[in-house]
N, C-alpha and C positions, 0 to 999 in steps of 0.2 A: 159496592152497592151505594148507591146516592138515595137517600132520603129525601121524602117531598111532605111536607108538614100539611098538605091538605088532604094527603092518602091517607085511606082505612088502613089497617095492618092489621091482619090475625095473631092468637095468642103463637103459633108456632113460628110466626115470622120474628115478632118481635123477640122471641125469647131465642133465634136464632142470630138477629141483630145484637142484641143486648150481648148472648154470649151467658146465658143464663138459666138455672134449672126452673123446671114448670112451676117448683115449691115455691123457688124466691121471688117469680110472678106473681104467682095470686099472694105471697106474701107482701109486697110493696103494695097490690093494691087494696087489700086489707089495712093496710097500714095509714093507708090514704095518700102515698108519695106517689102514685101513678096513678091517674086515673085512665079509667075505660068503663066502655057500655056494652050492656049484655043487650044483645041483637038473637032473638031466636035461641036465646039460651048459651052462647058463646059468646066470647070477651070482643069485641073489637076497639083498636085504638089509633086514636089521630097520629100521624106524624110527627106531632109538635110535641107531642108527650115525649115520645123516645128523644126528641133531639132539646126538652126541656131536658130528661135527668141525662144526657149527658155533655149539657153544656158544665163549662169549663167557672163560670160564675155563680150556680146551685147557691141557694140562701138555706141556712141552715142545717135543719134533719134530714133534710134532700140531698145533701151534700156530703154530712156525715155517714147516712146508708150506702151509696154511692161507692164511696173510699172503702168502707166495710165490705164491700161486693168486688172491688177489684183487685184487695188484698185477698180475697179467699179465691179468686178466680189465679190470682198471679202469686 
């Protein structure tokens, strides 16, 4: 799947991209590490967001959540 940072993405895409439960979704964006807009009452998110948290350069608690997620995933 090739990602395009000006696409919308829905909350089931990304959390299929990401590789991710629904929980730890709306938990990053609680958290503030992910942003998204609620359009019509559901999340929608830019491109640029999925492919900011999983660039390889992540500053900080972005970075640290990140590694947190891909040790309980792996």
């Amino acid at each position: 799947m090739t990602l395009d940072e000006n696409e919308v993405y829905t909350p089931q895409e990304t959390i299929s991209i990401l590789k991710i439960s629904d929980s730890t979704f709306r938990r990053l964006i609680r958290q503030g590490i992910f942003r998204a807009t609620k359009i019509g009452g559901q999340y929608r998110i830019l491109g640029r967001e999925i492919l900011r948290l999983l660039s390889p350069n992540l500053p900080g608690k972005v970075k640290r959540t990140y590694r947190k997620i891909v040790n309980k995933i792996g």
